[in-house]
N, C-alpha and C positions, 0 to 999 in steps of 0.2 A: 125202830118202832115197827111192831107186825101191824101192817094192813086188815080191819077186821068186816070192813063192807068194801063193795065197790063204791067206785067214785061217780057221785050225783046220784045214785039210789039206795043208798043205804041199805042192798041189799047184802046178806051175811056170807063172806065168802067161805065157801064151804065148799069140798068136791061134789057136784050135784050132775046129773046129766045134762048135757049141754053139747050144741053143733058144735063143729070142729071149727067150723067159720068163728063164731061167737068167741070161744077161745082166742084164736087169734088175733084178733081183732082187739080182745083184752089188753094183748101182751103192745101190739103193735097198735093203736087209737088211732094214729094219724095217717093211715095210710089207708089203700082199700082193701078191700076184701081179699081180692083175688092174692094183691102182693102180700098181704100177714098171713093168710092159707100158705105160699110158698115157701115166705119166711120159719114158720113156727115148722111144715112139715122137711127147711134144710136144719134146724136145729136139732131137733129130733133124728136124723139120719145123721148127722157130724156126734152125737149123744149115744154110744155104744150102746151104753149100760140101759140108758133111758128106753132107745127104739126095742133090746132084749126084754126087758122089763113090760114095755105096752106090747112084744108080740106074745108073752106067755099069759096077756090077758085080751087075746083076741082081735088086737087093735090091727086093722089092714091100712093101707095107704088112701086106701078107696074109703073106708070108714068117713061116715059127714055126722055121725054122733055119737060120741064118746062117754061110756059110761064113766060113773062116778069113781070106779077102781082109776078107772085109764086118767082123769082130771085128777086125781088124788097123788098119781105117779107122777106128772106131767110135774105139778105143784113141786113134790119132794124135789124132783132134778133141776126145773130152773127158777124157782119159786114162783113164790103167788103173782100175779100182774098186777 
């Protein structure tokens, strides 16, 4: 079954802009900041295709907000959180 709000806001999950923190954070709820930031950005660099894909859409390491292209890719390679 697809996921179609986040959980407790019933917000619509859709690629939208949003911090890199925020993301992570998604994927990873139970942990802190710092460690789902590291988490999500060793995923992304163990993810060939993935990190090719966010750098032919401008995405740096240093990026702290990710456009909707770059959340829309993230989504395709490890799905939605």
């Amino acid at each position: 079954m697809q996921k179609t709000t986040e959980p407790y806001t019933n917000k619509p999950l859709h690629p939208s802009a949003t911090s890199f923190t925020e993301l992570a954070l998604r994927y990873n709820p139970r942990m802190s900041a710092k460690s789902a930031r590291r988490i999500l950005h060793e995923w992304i660099k163990t993810n060939h295709s993935l990190k090719e894909e966010l750098s032919m859409l401008a995405w740096t390491t240093t990026a702290r907000i990710l456009t909707p292209r770059q959340v829309k890719a993230i989504y395709e390679w490890l799905g939605e959180p």
